[in-house]
N, C-alpha and C positions, 0 to 999 in steps of 0.2 A: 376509408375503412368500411368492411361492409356491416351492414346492420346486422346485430344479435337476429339470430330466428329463436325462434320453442325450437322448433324443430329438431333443432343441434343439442338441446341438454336433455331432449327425449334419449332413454334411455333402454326403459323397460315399458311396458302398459301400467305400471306400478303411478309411476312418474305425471300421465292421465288424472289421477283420480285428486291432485291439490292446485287443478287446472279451473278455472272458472267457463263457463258456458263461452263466454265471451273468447277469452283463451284461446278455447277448442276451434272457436270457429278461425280464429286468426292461424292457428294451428293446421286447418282443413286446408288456410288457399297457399298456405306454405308447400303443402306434403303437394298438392297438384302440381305445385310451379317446379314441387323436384321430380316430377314423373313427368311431367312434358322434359323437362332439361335432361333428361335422361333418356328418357326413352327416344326424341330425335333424333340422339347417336345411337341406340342400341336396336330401338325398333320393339314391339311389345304390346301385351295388349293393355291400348290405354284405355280408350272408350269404357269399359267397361270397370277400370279401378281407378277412372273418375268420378263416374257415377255411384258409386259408393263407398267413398273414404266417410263420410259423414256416419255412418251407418257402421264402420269397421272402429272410427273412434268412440260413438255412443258404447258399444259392446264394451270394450276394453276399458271405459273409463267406468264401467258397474262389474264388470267382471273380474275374479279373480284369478286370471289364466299366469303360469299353466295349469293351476289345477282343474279351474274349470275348465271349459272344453269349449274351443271356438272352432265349428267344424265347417269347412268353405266347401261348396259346389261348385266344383271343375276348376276353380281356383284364379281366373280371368282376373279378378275382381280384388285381387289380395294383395293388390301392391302398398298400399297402404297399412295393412297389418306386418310386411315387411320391414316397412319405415319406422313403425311404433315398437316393435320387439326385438331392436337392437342391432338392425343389418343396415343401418343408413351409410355406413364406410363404408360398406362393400354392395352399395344400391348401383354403382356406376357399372359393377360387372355383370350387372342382369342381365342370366341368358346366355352369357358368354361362355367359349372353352372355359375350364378351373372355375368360373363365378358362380353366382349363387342362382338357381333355378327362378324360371317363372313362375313356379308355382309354389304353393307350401310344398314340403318336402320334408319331415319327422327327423331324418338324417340332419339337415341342414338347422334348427332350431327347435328346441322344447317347446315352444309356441305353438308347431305347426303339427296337427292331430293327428293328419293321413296325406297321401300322397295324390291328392286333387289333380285331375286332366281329364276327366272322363266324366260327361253331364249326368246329373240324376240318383247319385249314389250318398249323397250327403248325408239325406234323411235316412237310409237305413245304416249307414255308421252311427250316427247319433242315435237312432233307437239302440243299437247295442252299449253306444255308452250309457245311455238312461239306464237301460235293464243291466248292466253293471254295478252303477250306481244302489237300486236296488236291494239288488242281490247283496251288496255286500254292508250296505246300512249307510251307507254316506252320505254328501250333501253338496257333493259339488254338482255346480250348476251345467247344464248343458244347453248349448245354442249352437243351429245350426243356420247358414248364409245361404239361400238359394235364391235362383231369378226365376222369372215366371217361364221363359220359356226351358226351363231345364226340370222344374216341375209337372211339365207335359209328360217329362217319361214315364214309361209305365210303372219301372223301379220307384219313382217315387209314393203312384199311389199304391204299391204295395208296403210301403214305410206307413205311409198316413195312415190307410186303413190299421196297424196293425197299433200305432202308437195310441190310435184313437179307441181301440178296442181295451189295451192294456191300460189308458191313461197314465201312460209315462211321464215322467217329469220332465220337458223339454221347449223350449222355444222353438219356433220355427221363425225366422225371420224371410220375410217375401219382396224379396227385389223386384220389384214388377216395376220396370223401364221398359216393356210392351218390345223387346229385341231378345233375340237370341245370335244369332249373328248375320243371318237375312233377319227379316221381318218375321214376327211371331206368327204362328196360323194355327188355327184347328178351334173348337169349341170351348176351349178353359181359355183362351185367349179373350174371345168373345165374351164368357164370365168374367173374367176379371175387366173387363171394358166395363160389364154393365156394372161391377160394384163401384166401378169409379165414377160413372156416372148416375144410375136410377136416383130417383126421388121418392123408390115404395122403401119406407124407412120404417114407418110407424109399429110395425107386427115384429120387426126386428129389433129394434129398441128395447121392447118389451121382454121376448125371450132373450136378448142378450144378456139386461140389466139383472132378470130374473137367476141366469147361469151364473155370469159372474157374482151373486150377491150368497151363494153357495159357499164360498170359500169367507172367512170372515177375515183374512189379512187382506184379502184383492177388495174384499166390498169396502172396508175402509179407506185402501187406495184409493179406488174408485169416486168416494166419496169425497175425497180432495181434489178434483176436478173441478167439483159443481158445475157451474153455469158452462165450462168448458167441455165438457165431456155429454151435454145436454146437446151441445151444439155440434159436437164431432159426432155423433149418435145420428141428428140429424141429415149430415153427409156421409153415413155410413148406404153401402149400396149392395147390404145382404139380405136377400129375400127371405122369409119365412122357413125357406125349406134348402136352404144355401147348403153345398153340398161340404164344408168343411163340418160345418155344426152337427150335419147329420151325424159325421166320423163320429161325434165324441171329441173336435177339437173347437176348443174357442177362438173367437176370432176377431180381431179387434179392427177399428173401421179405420182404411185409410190416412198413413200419417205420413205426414211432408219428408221425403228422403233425404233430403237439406238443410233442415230443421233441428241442430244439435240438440236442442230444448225439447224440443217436442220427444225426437225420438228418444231421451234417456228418461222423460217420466214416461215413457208408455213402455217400455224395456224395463224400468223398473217394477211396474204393474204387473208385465207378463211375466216377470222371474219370481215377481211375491205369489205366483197361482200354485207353483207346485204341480205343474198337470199343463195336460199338454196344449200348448197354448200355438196359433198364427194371428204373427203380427203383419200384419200388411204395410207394406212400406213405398210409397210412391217416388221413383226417381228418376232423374232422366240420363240417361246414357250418355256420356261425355262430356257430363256438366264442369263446367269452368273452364270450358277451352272451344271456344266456338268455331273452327275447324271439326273438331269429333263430335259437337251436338249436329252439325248441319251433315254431316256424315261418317254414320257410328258403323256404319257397317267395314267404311274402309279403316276407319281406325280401331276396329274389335283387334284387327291383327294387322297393323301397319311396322313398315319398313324405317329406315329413317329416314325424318321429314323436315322441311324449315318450319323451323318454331313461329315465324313472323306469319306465312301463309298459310301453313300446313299441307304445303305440295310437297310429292317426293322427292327425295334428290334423284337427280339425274342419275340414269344408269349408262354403263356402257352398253351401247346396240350387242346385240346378241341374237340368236336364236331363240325361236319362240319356245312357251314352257309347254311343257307335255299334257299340264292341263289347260291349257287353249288350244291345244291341235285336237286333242278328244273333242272337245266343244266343239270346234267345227267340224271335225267329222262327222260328228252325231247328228248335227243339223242337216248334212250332207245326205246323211243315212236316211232319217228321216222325211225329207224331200221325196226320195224314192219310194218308200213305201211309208206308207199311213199307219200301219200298224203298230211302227215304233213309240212307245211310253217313254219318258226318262221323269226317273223315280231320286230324290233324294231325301238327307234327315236335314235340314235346315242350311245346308251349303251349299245354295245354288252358288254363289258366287265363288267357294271355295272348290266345286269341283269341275267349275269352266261349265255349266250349265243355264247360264243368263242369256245367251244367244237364243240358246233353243225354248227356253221359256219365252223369248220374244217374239220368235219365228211360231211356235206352237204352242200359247197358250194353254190351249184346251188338251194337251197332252203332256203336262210339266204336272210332276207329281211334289209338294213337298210337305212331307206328313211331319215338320219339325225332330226336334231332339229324341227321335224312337226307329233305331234302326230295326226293331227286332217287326216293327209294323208294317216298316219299309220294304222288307225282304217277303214276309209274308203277304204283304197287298201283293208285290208282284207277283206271287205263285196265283192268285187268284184275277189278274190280267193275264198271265198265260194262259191258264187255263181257257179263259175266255176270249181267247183269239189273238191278242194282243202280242207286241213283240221287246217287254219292259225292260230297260236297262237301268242299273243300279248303282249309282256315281255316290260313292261313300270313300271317306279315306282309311286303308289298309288299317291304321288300327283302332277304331270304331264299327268296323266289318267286323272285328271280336266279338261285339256284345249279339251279334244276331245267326253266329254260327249253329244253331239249333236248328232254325228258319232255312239256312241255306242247305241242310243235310235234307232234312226231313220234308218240304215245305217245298221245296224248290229238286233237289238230285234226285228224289225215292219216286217220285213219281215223273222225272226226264224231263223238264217243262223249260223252255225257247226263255229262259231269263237272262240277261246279261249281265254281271259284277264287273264294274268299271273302280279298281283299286288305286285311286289316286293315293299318294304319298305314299308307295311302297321304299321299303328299304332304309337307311336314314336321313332325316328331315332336319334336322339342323339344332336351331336354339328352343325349339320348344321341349325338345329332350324326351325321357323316358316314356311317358306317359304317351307318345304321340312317334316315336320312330313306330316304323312297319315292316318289322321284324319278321311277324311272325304268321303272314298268309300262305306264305309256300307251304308252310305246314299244316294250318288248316281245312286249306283247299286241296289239297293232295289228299289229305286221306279221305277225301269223300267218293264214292263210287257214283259214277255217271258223270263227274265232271272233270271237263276238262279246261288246262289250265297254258295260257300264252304268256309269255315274258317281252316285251318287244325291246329291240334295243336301240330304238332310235324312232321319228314321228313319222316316216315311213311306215315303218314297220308297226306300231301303234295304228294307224288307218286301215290297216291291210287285219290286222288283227281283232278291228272291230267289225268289218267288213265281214271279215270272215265269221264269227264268231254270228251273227244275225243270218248270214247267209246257208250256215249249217246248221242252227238251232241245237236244242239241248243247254245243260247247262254250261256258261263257258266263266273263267275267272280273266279277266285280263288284268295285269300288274307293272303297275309304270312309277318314276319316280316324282319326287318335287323339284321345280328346279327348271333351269333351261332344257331344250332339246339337242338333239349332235348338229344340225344346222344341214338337214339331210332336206331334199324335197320330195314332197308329198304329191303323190299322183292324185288327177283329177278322179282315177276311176282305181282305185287299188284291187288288186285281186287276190281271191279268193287263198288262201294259203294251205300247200298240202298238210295233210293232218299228220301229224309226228314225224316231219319231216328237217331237219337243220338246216344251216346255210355255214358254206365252208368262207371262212373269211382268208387265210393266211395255209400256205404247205409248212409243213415240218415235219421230219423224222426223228427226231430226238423227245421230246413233249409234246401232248396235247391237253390244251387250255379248252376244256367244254366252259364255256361262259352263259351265264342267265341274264336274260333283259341288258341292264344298263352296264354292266358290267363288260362285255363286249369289248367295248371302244377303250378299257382302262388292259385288258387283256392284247389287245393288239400294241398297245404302248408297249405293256410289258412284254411280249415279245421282242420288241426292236431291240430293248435293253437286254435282251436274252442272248439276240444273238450278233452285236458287240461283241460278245461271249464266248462266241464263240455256236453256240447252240441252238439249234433251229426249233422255233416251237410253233407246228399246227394248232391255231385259232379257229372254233367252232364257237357260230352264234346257236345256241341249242332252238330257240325261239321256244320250243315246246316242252314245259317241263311234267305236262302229261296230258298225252301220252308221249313219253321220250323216243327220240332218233334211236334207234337199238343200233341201227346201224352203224351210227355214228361212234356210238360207245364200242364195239366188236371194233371197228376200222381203229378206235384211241388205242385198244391192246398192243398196238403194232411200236407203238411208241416203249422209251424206256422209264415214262410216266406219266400216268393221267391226272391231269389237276381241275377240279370244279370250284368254278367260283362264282356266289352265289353272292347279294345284298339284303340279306337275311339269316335268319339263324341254321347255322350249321343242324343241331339235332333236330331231325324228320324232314330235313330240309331238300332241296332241288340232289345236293351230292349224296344223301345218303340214299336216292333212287337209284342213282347212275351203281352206287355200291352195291343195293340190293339185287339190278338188275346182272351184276357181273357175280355176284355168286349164284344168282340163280339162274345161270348160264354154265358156272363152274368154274369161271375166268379167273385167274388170281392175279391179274396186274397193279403193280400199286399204285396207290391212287391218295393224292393229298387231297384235302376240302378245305378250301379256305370261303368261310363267308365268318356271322358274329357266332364267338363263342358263348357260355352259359352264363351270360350277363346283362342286365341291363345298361344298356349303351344313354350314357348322362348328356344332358346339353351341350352345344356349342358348334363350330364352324363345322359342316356337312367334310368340307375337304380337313380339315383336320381331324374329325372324329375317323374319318376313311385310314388316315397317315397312323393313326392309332390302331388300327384294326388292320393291318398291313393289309387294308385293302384300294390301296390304290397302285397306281403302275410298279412302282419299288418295292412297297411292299411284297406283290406278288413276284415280282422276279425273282425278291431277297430268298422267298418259302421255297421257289422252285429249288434255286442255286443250293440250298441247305439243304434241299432234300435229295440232291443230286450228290453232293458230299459224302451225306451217310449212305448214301447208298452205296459207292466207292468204299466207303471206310469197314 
């Protein structure tokens, strides 16, 4: 029989609080040994809610959620507060089609605050819940979970500065495991290095002891420390003029992120302040599973793995992913001309850009978790000669649409967007499909925008895109590629020009990007049918084949299908373009309708969205019906 765990009579975070220190910790290597058992069939991000289940128990076993407010940044990190707030039965469908999300998800649990997938927003949700709080006279407590590099964004010092202006009532809890998902980089990285290590203590001790002794429930905390808190004062590594204290936030020195004890009397301390407090939490990323400490980067967002090694499992051979054919074309590119940049937010690994960091150093930009810096450095590389391309995935390009209009179109500057994970992405679900660039790259004036449908056609697309300059968007999926080869020397691609793939007189299928090759399926099945449907790869969804679209009237229907959302999307151009011609041909649009598309298998979320082969034959077939009827 197997042994009782805690684990199984957890229930609530309620259930936490008649748990002994000791308990908790036996409790900690539990909840890891079900996130490795889980996650090697499911795949997820471990590394990082290894690294802080110690930290997600401390909270929950002082807090009283769900009133108070346990608010996660980007949500990595939360498998653990999953485990403890009731979803341990349904921990095996993590991720999965019907299962329960990666991340918090407000829908899915009262536990879970906001819809966590997107770095750096933590702290200005929690300043609204603080100034709620407030505002309406109450007491529930507020804590938010961020890591040091999601910190870096700019979003968050406009939280800090604002909480530290108002002295809100809130924690900030600071994961600082020196990872983001490459290696952390930029100057607050470097500060937080140096608090963890300097030895200039003595002028900090002084003003800290001095702040905290301001509040008379913290100075008495404080005061039960003694000889302990004398000695944590002295391994504190904040300078006299440290840039949190300046806010108006306290700041408390370096506490063990393993440490069940430590960290709930000092979490205790920070929730006795009443005012806006950072507690600094030392962890390491992937702790208790020595596969993800020795490499956290592949297990931020690993596949399923052997438990015993922690190697992948085997795949079937396939075709290379679309993001390593960009990768080496870029290097490729770059070879050629010198002037090529390649610019990312903390994904060089995630957007096939570690080749060209290796090959060129001195021309690998990654300014961490700040895309909106990212977009804007490169306006200011173009400007000054340079030829920078922009490897972000489609929807984290959301947060620096300002930068791309203004920054980058208004003034016509040689930038490249390289849109990796366009369209939908799989198990990580809503928060991270890429939905939604067709739409915002379309409405931009001066740019233009490539869909490629295969890693051909991607090479030639970036190719092109350097070789014409101007602003260009290029948008590709996750995932294998069609298994198509790649010229050593791609050429250049006429501009708004299509590629007829298939004749037919009955239908024509205008297809976007990857969409193409599910379009020509769906032809075969068409015409079984009886019914012949011309197949258009569009490549260009602007500026669009006009031509192509005039030559689809000819048919008895024009269908667009697109890997993103219908409204503003690739077909309602092809729409706008045929009334503003005067054309009145009907025309289906199938891409996502006005929904957010949830977790689970990319080919079943597609079977969902009738957009894979059948589905679209089924739309034509029905709309060939009524059209008859």
């Amino acid at each position: 029989m197997d042994e009782a765990r805690i684990l199984d009579v957890v229930r609530s975070p309620a259930d936490l609080k008649v748990l002994t220190e000791e308990e908790l910790g036996i409790l900690a290597q539990e909840i890891r040994e079900e996130m490795i058992a889980i996650t090697s069939r499911t795949g997820g991000h471990l590394a990082s809610s290894l690294g802080a289940v110690e930290i997600i128990l401390a909270a929950h076993s002082l807090l009283d959620t769900p009133k108070d407010k346990l608010v996660f940044d980007v949500g990595h990190q939360a498998y653990a507060h999953k485990l403890v707030t009731g979803r341990l039965g349904d921990f095996d469908t993590l991720r999965s089609y019907g299962g329960i999300s990666g991340f918090p998800k407000p829908d899915e649990s009262p536990y879970d605050v906001h819809p966590s997938g997107h770095a750096s927003d933590s702290l200005s949700v929690a300043t609204g819940l603080a100034k709620a709080r407030v505002l309406s006279g109450t007491d529930e407590k507020v804590v938010a979970v961020i890591g040091d590099a999601a910190l870096s964004g700019g979003m968050a010092f406009e939280a800090l500065n604002y909480m530290g202006a108002e002295q809100l009532p809130l924690v900030v809890i600071l994961n600082d495991n020196e990872r983001s998902i490459s290696r952390n980089v930029g100057a607050l990285m470097k500060h937080l290095g140096y608090m963890r290590t300097t030895a200039e203590y003595r002028d900090a001790r002084d003003s800290f002891q001095e702040l905290l002794e301001t509040k008379a429930p913290l100075g008495r905390a404080m005061a039960r420390f003694g000889k302990n808190m004398k000695e944590s004062i002295k391994q504190m590594v904040i300078p006299h003029s440290m840039m949190f204290e300046q806010l108006g936030i306290v700041c408390t020195a370096p506490v063990d992120g393993h440490d069940i004890a430590a960290l709930r009397e000092t979490l205790a301390v920070c929730l006795a302040a009443d005012a806006p407090v950072l507690m600094h939490v030392v962890t390491k990323k992937g702790a208790g599973y020595e596969p993800a400490v020795r490499d956290p980067e592949r297990f931020h967002g690993v596949g399923p793995f052997d438990i015993e090694t922690g190697a992948d499992m085997p795949k079937k051979p396939g075709a290379p992913s679309y993001t390593s054919v960009f990768g080496d074309a870029l290097v490729r590119e770059a070879r050629a001309d010198e002037r090529v940049v390649a610019i990312t937010a903390a994904m060089e690994g995630g957007t096939g850009l570690k080749p060209f960091a290796a090959a060129f150093p001195e021309r690998f930009v990654d300014v961490g978790i700040a895309e909106e810096q990212a977009v804007a450095m490169a306006s200011g590389l173009a400007i000054g000669g340079k030829k920078p391309v922009v490897a972000i995935y489609s929807t984290f390009m959301q947060r620096a649409i300002d930068q791309m209009a203004i920054d980058c179109a208004l003034p016509d500057l040689d930038v490249v967007f390289a849109l990796d994970r366009a369209g939908i992405v799989g198990e990580d679900g809503p928060t991270h499909h890429g939905m939604f660039d067709l739409v915002y790259t379309r409405m931009i004036p001066n740019m233009r925008v490539i869909a490629p449908s295969n890693e051909a056609e991607l090479a030639a697309a970036l190719h092109t895109a350097l070789a014409l300059g101007g602003p260009f968007a290029i948008r590709y999926p996750r995932g294998s590629a069609e298994g198509v080869a790649v010229p050593e020397e791609p050429p250049v691609l006429p501009v708004g020009v299509s590629r007829l793939l298939r004749e037919g007189d009955d239908v024509a299928i205008l297809a976007f990007g990857c969409m193409a090759s599910r379009a020509l399926k769906a032809a075969r099945l068409l015409a079984a049918r009886g019914i012949e449907a011309r197949v258009v790869d569009m490549r260009w969804v602007k500026p669009m084949d006009e031509e192509a679209i005039r030559d689809a009237c000819d048919t008895r229907l024009i269908v667009t299908v697109e890997a993103g959302v219908i409204a503003g999307g690739a077909g309602e151009g092809v729409c706008g373009y045929l009334a503003e011609m005067g054309l009145d041909s009907p025309v289906r649009m199938l891409g996502v309708p006005d929904v957010f598309v949830p977790q689970g298998r990319a080919d079943l979320l597609s079977e969902d969205l009738g957009l894979d082969p059948e589905g679209i034959a089924n739309a034509i077939l029905e709309t060939l019906a009524e059209q008859v009827a």
